[in-house]
N, C-alpha and C positions, 0 to 999 in steps of 0.2 A: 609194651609200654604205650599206653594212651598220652596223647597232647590234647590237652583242652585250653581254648583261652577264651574269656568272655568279650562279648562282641565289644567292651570300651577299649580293654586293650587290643583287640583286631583294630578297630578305629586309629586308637593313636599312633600303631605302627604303620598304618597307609597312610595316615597323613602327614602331605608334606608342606610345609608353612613356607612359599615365598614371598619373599621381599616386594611389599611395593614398589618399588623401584624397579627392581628387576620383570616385576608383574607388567608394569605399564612400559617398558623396554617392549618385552617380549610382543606385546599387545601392539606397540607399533611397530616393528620389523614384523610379525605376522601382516600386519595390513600393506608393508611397504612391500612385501612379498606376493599380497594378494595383487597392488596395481602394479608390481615387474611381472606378474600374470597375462596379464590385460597387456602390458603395454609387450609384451614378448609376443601376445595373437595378433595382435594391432601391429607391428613388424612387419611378424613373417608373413601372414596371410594377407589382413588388410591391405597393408598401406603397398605392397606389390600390385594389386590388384584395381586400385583406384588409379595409379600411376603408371599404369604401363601404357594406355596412349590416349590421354589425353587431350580433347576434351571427348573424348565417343566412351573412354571408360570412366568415366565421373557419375555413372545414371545408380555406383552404388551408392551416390549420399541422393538421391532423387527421387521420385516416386512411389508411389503406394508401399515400395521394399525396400527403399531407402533406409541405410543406416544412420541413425542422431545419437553421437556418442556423447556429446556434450555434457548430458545431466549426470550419466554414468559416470563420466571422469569429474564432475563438479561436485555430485556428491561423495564420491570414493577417495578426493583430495583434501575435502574438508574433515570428512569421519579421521579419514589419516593424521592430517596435521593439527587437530586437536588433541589426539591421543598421541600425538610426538611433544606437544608443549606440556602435557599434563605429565610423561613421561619425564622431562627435563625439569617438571616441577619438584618431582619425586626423588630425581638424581640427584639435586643443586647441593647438598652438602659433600658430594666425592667428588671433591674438584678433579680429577682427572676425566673421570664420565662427564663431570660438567661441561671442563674443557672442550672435550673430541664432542658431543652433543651439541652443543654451540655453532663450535665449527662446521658441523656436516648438519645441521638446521639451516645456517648459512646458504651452502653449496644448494643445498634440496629448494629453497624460498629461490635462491639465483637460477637456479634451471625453474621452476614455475614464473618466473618474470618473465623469464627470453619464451616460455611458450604463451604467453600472454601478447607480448610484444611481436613476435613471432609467426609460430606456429599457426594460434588460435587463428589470426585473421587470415592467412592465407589459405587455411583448411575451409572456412566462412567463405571465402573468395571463390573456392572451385566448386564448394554447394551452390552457390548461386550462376555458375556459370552454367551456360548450355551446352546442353547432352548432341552428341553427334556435331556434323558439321567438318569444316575443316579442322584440323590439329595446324595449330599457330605454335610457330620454331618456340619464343616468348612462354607459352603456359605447358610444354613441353619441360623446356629447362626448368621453370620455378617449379613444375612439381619433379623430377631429379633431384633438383634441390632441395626441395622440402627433404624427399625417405634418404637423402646422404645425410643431411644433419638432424634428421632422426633418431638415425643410426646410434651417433654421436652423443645426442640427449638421452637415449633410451640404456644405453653404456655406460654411462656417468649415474645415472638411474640407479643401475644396477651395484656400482661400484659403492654408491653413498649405503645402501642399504647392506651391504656385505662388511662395513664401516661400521655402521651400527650393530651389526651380530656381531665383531669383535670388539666394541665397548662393553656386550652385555657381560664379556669373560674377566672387563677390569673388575678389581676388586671393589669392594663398597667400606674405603675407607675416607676419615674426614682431615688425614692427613694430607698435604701437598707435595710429598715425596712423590717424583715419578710424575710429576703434571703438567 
């Protein structure tokens, strides 16, 4: 017994038609996936390694091989959260995706604040500081301080976007049952 099928119907059986919604979902959890990427190397390797003494190991944001993460993370934040608003544009009629989108858009903008408020300037503060020298008790503890609430921000990171993989499972309905 031969099977033969002509290449439209081989087409239409492999294709598979998703949802806008779910299209630009996916499209931002994949990126939000790509910077817990980045920010899981920037963790465990980097930020160990910038801070273990302080000021003599600072020379990796410094010269000729200095690391400038800045545009990395300013452009891979913007690509991201425009494909999370275009996403939440595409969801806005299943109020419960709306909902939980909203909410963890929220959390995601409030940790970008505190690294703004934050982070940014004291990371800015140790690039400009000088390399070698004595270690001062003061920029000892603020960089401890910084990779403990790293930690912290980088875990909430993770949590938000593990959030939005189980919104991608709620249903796409325009009822408000369940929201």
């Amino acid at each position: 017994m031969k099977i033969t099928m002509r290449t439209s119907e081989l087409l239409e059986v492999n294709t598979m038609r998703i949802h806008k919604a779910d299209r630009w979902l996916m499209w931002s959890i994949f990126l939000y996936f790509t910077m817990n990427g980045a920010q899981l190397w920037e963790t465990v390797l980097f930020v160990p390694a910038w801070s273990a003494n302080p000021p003599e190991t600072l020379h990796f944001f410094n010269g000729p091989s200095g690391i400038e993460l800045s545009k990395f993370w300013i452009i891979l934040h913007a690509v991201h959260e425009v494909s999370m608003v275009v996403a939440l544009i595409y969801n806005w009629a299943f109020p419960k995706r709306r909902n939980w989108m909203l909410f963890l858009f929220c959390v995601h903008i409030s940790l970008r604040v505190w690294t703004l408020i934050y982070f940014a300037p004291v990371i800015l503060e140790f690039q400009n500081t000088a390399i070698g020298g004595v270690a001062h008790q003061d920029i000892i503890q603020k960089a401890k301080d910084w990779r403990n609430l790293n930690y912290l921000r980088v875990a909430v990171y993770f949590l938000v976007n593990l959030a939005f993989v189980r919104v991608l499972f709620y249903p796409r309905n325009t009822s408000s049952q369940g929201a």
